[in-house]
C-alpha positions in Angstrom: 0.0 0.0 0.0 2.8 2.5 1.1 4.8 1.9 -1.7 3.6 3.6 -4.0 5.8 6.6 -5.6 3.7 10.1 -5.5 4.7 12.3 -8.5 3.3 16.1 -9.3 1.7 15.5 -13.0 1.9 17.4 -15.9 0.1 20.4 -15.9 0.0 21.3 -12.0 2.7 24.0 -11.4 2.7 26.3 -8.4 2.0 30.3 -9.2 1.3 32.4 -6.6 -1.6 35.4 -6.0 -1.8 38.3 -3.9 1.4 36.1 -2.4 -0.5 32.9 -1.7 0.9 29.9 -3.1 -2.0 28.3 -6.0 -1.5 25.0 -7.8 -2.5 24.6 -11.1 -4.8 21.2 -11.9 -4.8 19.4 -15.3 -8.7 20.8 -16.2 -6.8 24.2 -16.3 -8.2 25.3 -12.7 -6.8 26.5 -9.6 -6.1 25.6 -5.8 -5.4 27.7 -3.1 -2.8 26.1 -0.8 -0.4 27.9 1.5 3.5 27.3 2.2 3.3 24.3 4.7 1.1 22.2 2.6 3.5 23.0 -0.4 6.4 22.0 1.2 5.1 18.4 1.5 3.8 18.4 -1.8 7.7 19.3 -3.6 9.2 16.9 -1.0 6.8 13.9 -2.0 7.7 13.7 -5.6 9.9 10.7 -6.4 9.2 9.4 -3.0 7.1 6.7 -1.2 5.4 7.0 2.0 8.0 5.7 4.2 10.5 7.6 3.0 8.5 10.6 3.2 8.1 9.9 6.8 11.1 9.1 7.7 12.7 12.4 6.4 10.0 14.7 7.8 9.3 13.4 10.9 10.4 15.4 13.6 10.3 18.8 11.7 7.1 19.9 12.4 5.5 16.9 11.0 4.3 13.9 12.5 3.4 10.8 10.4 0.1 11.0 10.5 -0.1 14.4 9.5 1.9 13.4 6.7 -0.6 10.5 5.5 -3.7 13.2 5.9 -2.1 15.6 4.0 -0.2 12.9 1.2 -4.2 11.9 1.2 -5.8 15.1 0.5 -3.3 16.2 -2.4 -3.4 12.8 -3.9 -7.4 12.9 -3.8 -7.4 16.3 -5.3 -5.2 15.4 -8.2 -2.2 17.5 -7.5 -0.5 14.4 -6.8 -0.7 11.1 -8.5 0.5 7.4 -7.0 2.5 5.8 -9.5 1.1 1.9 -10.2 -2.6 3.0 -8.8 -5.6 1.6 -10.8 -9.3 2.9 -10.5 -11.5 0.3 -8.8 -14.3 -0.7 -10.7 -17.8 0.8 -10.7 -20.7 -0.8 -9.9 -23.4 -0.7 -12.2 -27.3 -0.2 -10.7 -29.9 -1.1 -13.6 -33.1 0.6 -13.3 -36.4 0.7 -15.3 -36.3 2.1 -18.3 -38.4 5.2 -18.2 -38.6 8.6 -20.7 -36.2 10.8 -19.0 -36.6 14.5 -20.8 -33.6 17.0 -20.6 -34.2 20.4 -20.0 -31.6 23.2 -20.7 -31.8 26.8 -21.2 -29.0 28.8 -23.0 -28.2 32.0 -23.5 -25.1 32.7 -25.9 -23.9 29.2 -24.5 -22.7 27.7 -27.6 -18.9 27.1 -26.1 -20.8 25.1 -23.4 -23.2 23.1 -25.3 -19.9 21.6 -27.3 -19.1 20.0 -24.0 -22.4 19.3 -22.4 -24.3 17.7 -25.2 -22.0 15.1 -26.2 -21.8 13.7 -22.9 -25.4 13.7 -22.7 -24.9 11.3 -25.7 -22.7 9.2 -24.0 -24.9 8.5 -21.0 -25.3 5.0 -19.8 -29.3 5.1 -19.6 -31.5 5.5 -22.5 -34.1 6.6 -23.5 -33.5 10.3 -23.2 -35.4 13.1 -24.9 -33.4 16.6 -25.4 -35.2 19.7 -25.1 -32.9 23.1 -25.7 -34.4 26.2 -24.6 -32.8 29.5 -26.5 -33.6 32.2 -24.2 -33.2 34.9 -26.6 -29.1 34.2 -27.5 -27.9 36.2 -30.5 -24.4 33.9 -31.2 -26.4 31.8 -33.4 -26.9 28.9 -30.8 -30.0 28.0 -32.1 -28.7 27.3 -35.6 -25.5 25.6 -34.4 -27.6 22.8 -32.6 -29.4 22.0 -35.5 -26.7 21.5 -37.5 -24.5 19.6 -35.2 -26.8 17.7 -32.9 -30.5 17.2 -34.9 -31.9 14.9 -32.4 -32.2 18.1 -29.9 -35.6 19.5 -29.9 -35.4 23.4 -29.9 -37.7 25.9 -28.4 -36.3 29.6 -29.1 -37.4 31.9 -27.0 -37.8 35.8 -29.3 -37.1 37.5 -25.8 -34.9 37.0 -23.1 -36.9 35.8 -20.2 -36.1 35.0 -16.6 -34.9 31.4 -16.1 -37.6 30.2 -14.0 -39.6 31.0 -16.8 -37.8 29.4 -19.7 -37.4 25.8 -17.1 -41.5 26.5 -17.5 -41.4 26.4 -20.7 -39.1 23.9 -21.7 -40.6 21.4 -19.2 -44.5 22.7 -20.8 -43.1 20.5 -23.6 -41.5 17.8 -22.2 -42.8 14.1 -22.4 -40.5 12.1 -19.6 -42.0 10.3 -16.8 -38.5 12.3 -15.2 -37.2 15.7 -15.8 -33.3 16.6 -15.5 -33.0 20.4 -15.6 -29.2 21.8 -16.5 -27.3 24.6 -17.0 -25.5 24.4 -20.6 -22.2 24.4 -18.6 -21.9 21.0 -17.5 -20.6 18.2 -18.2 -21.8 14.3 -16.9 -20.4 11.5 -16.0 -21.7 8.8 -18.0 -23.5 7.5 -15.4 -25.1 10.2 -14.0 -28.5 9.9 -15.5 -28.8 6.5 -14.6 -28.0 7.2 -10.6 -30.5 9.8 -10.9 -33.3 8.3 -11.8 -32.1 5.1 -9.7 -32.5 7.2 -6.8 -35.7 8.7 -7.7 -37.3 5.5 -8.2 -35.9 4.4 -4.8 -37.1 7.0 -2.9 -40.9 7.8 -4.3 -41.7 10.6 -1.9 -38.7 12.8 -3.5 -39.8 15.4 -5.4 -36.3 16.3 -7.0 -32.8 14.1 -6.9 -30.1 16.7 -6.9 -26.2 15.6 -8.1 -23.2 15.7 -7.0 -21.8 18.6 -8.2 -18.0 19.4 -8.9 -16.0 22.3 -10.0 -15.3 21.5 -14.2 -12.0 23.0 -13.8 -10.9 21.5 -10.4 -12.7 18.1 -10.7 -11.7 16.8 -6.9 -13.5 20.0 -5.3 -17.2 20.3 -4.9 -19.2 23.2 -6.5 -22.1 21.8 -4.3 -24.2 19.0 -3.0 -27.7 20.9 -3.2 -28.0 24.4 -1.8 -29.3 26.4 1.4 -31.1 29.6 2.5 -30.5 30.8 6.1 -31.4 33.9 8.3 -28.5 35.6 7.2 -26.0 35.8 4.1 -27.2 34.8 0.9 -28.6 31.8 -0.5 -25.3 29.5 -1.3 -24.5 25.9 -2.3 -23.8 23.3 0.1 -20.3 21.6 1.1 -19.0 24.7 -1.6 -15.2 24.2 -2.1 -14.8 21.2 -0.1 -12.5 18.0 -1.7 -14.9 15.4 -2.2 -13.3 12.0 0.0 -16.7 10.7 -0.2 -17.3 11.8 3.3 -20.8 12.9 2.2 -22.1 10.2 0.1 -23.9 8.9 3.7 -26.4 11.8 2.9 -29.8 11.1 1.6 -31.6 14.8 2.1 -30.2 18.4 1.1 -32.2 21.3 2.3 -32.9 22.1 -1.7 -31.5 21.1 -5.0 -29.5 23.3 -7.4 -31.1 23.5 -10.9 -27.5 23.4 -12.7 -28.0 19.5 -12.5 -31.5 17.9 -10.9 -33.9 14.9 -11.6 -37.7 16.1 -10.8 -40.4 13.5 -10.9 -43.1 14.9 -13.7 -45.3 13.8 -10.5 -44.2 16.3 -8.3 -43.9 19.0 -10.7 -47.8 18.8 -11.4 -48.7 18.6 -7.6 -46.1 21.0 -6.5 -46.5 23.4 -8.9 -44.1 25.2 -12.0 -41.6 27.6 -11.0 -41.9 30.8 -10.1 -41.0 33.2 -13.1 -41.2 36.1 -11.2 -38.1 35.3 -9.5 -35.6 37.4 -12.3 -32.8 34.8 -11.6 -31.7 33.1 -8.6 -33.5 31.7 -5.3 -35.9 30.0 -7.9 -34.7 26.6 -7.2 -34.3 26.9 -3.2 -37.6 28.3 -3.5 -39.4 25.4 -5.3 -37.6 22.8 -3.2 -38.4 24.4 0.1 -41.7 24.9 -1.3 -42.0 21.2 -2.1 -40.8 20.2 1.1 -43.7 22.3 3.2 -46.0 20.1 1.1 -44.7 16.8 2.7 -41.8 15.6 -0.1 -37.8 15.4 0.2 -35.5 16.5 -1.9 -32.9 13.5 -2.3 -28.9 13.3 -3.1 -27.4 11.2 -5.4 -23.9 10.7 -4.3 -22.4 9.1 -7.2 -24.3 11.3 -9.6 -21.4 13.2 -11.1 -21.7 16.6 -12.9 -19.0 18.9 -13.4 -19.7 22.7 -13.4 -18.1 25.9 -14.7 -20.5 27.7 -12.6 -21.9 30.3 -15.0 -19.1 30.1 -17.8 -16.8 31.8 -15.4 -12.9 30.7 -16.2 -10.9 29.5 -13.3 -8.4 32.8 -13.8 -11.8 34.9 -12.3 -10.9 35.8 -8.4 -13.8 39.0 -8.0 -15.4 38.0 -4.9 -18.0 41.2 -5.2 -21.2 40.8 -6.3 -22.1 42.8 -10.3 -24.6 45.3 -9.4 -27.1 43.7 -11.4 -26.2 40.4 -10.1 -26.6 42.1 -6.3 -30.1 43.4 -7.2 -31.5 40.0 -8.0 -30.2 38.5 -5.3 -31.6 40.6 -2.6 -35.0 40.9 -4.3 -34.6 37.0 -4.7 -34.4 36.1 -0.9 -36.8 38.3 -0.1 -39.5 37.0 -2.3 -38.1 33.4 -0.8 -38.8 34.5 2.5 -42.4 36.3 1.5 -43.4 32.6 -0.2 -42.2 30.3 2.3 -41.9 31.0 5.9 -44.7 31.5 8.7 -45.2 35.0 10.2 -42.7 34.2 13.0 -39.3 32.7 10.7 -40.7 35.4 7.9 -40.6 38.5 10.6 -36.9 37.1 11.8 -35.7 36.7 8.4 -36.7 39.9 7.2 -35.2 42.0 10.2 -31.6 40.3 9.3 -32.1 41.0 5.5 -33.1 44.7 6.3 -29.8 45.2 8.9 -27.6 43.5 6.1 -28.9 45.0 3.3 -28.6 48.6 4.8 -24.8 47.5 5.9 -24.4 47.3 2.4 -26.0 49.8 1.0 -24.5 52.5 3.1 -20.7 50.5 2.6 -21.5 51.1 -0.9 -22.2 54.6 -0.8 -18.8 55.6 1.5 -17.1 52.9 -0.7 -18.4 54.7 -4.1 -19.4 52.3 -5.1 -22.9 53.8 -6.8 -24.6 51.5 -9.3 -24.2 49.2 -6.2 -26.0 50.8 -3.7 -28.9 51.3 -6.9 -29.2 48.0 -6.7 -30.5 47.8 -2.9 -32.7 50.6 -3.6 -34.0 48.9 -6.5 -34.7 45.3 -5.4 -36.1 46.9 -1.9 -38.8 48.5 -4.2 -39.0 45.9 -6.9 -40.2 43.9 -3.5 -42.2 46.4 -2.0 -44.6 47.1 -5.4 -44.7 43.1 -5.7 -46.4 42.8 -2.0 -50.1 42.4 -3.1 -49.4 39.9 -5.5 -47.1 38.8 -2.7 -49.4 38.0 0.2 -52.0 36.4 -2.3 -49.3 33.9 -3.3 -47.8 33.0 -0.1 -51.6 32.5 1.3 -51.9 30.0 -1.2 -48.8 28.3 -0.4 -49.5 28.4 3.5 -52.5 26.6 3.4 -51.1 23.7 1.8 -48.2 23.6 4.4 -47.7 19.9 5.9 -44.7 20.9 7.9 -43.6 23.6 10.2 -40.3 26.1 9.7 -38.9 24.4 12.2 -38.8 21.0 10.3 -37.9 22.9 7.3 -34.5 24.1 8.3 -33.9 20.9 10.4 -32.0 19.2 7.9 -29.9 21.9 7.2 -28.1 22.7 10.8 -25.1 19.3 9.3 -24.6 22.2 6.3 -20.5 22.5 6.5 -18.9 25.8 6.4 -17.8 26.6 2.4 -14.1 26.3 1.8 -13.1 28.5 -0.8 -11.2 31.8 -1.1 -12.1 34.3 -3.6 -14.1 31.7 -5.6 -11.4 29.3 -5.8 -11.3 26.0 -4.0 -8.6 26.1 -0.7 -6.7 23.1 0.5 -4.2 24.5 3.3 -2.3 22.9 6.3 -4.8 23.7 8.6 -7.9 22.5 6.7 -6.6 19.1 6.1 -5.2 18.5 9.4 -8.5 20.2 11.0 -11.4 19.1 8.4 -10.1 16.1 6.4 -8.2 14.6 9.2 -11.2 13.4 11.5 -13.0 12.6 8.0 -9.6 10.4 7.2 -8.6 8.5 10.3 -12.2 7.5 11.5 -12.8 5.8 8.0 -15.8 8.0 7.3 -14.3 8.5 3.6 -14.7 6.6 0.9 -11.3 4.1 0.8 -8.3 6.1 -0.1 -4.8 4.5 -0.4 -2.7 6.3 2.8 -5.4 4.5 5.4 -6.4 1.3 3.4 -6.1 -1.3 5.8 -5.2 1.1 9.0 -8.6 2.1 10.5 
C-alpha cells in the first residue's frame, strides 16, 4: 500500500496570488494552498510514504499528518501514486423510463460543445433533449441544428427570466422524469442512470439533486444541493470542499440546485411550476423548500457526477463582489423566498436580518463609491415592495397547503458545512486538512483512499 511513488503530474505547477501559493490542476483550474502544505507536496515527488516519513518526521510533522495531507493532495489530483488503478464501478440497472432534458442557454454555444456530447454518451436510454434558447444572439439556435439534430429546440424571441424558460421547456416535455441543466456542465456517463435510480428508490422525493463538482478542479465540490438561512445569501452546500466521499452517507439536502436535478413529472404537477417572477436566482431553493412544506424530500445522489463551470466563469476569475445587477436580484430574490415560504414568525426574523444586512451594504456602498451598487439595494427593496399584493396572495396560497412547520424545514440543514473557498477558488491549506479532512480520514468516514487502506 505505502509503496507507491507520489509524483506532481503534468500540468499542476505552483503560481502564486496576492502572495498565496496556487497550484495549477490538469482541467486548467486552480487551488489555493499555502507554504506548509506546499512544502510536502515538492518533497513527496519521487518518494514513497515511508521515505516521506522518515525524512519529515520530527520537523514539524508527525506521520500522520503526513498521511492526511499525502491523502488530501493525492485525492485532489495534485499528486498522482504511481502503479494506482481505479476500482471498478458498480453498475445499478433501473427501469427504463422517458427521461426528458431540459436546458436553457443564453449565448452558450462554447458550453453546449461539452455538455451535449456527454449527454450522448450516458449510460441510460431513452432520453429526450429539449434546448431552450432564451433569446441568445451567437447563433446557438442554428449551431444545434446542424451539429446535434436529435435536440428539440424551443427559441425563446425575448430574453426571459430562467424560471420561466425551465416553465417552458418542461411545458413541452414528455419524460415520466425531468433533469434540468445549465449548458455548462458536463456528466459522467452514469449520471443519468443514478439519478433516476435514486428517484425510483425514494418515491416521496420530489427532485434528486447531483453531486456537483468544479469543471476545472474536478476533486473540489461546486455543491451537493443548496441552502437559504437567516443571514448571508442563498449558497451551495459543502462549496469548495474535496470530495473524500465523506458525504455520500447523505440522503436529504435542504434544496436542489437547478444546474444539475432529476424532478419527478409527479411532483412538478402537484407541487407546482416555477416561479418566473423570480428574475434569476432563489428559484430553485424556493421550489424545493416549497416542495418540502407540502410533505416531499429533496434527495442526493452521491455518485451522480456533474462537473460545473458555474456560470461560464474561467478559473483565472478571483472577484469576490457581487455585479450590481447580479446584487439586485439577489436581494429581491431572498426576499421573495422568505415572503413565499416562511410562517409570520421565521418570515418577521428573516426579514429584520435582510433589512440590517442590506442597509450595511447599502451605506458600505455609498462611503465605498461604489454607486450603481448601492442602486441596486434601492432597486430590489422597491422591486419587493410594489410586488407585496401579489405577494401575500401567493404566499396565502402556499401556506394553506403547508404539511410541515419552519422548524422541520430548516432541520435538515443545521449538518450544512462551512464553504471552503477563497475568492471563488477552491482552498486546500495545512490547517484545513489536518483540521477538516483529518477526522474525515482516520475514522474511516471516507470513501477508501490509499494512505489509510487497511489502518482504521
Amino acid at each position: 500500500m505505502a509503496r507507491n511513488i507520489y509524483r506532481i503530474p503534468t500540468g499542476v505547477e505552483l503560481t502564486f496570488t496576492q502572495e498565496y501559493p496556487m497550484l495549477s490542476t490538469q482541467s486548467g483550474g486552480r487551488v489555493k494552498l499555502d507554504r506548509r502544505l506546499v512544502t510536502l507536496w515538492e518533497f513527496a515527488d519521487g518518494r514513497n510514504l515511508e521515505e516521506i516519513n522518515s525524512k519529515l518526521t520530527g520537523k514539524n510533522f508527525d506521520q500522520m499528518q503526513v498521511r492526511v495531507g499525502l491523502a488530501c493532495l493525492a485525492e485532489a489530483g495534485l499528486l498522482v501514486r504511481e502503479g494506482e488503478t481505479s476500482p471498478d464501478k458498480n453498475h445499478h440497472l433501473v427501469n427504463r423510463r422517458l427521461v426528458s432534458i431540459i436546458i436553457v442557454g443564453f449565448n452558450s454555444r462554447e458550453w453546449l460543445e461539452i455538455c451535449l456530447p456527454s449527454l450522448n454518451s450516458q449510460e441510460y436510454s431513452p432520453l429526450e433533449i429539449i434546448f431552450v434558447d432564451n433569446g441568445s444572439t451567437d447563433g446557438t439556435e442554428r449551431w444545434v441544428e446542424k451539429n446535434f439534430p436529435e435536440v428539440s429546440l424551443l427559441r425563446l424571441a425575448k430574453t426571459q427570466s430562467l424560471a420561466y424558460a425551465i416553465n417552458m421547456g418542461i411545458r413541452g416535455a414528455k419524460g415520466e422524469f425531468f433533469v434540468l441543466l445549465n449548458p455548462d456542465v458536463q456528466l459522467e456517463q452514469s449520471a443519468i442512470k443514478w439519478l433516476v435510480k435514486v428517484a425510483q428508490d425514494n418515491p416521496a422525493s420530489a427532485a434528486v439533486a447531483a453531486k456537483l463538482k468544479f469543471l476545472f478542479a474536478p476533486a473540489f465540490l461546486n455543491g451537493i444541493g443548496n441552502y437559504v438561512g437567516a443571514t448571508a445569501y442563498g449558497t451551495d452546500t459543502a462549496l469548495g470542499h474535496l470530495d473524500l466521499g465523506q458525504f455520500d452517507s447523505w440522503s436529504e439536502v435542504p434544496s436542489a440546485c437547478f444546474a444539475a436535478t432529476l424532478i419527478t413529472a409527479k411532483a412538478w404537477e402537484e407541487i407546482g411550476p416555477l416561479d418566473a417572477k423570480f428574475p434569476l436566482y432563489y428559484e430553485d431553493s424556493e421550489w424545493c423548500y416549497r416542495a418540502r412544506l407540502y410533505g416531499y424530500t429533496i434527495q442526493i445522489a452521491p455518485h451522480s457526477l456533474v462537473y460545473h463551470a458555474m456560470g461560464g466563469r474561467t478559473s483565472n476569475d478571483d472577484t469576490v463582489d457581487l455585479a450590481a445587477w447580479k446584487l439586485r436580484r439577489v436581494v429581491y430574490g431572498r426576499l421573495r423566498f422568505a415572503t413565499r415560504i416562511l410562517s409570520s414568525w421565521y418570515l418577521l426574523r428573516f426579514l429584520f436580518n435582510y433589512i440590517l444586512e442590506d442597509c450595511l451594504g447599502f451605506f458600505l456602498s455609498i462611503v465605498q463609491g461604489q454607486w450603481e451598487s448601492a442602486r441596486s439595494y434601492l432597486g430590489a427593496w422597491s422591486e419587493y415592495l410594489k410586488s407585496l399584493p401579489e405577494l401575500r396572495r401567493e404566499r396565502d396560497a402556499i401556506q394553506a397547503r403547508r404539511i410541515i412547520s419552519d422548524k422541520e424545514l430548516f432541520e435538515v440543514q443545521k449538518k450544512v458545512p462551512v464553504p471552503l473557498v477563497w475568492r471563488g477558488l477552491p482552498q486546500l491549506t495545512w490547517d484545513i486538512v489536518q483540521n477538516h479532512y483529518f477526522s474525515y480520514l482516520v475514522s474511516g468516514k471516507t470513501r477508501e483512499i490509499h494512505e489509510f487502506s487497511g489502518i482504521v
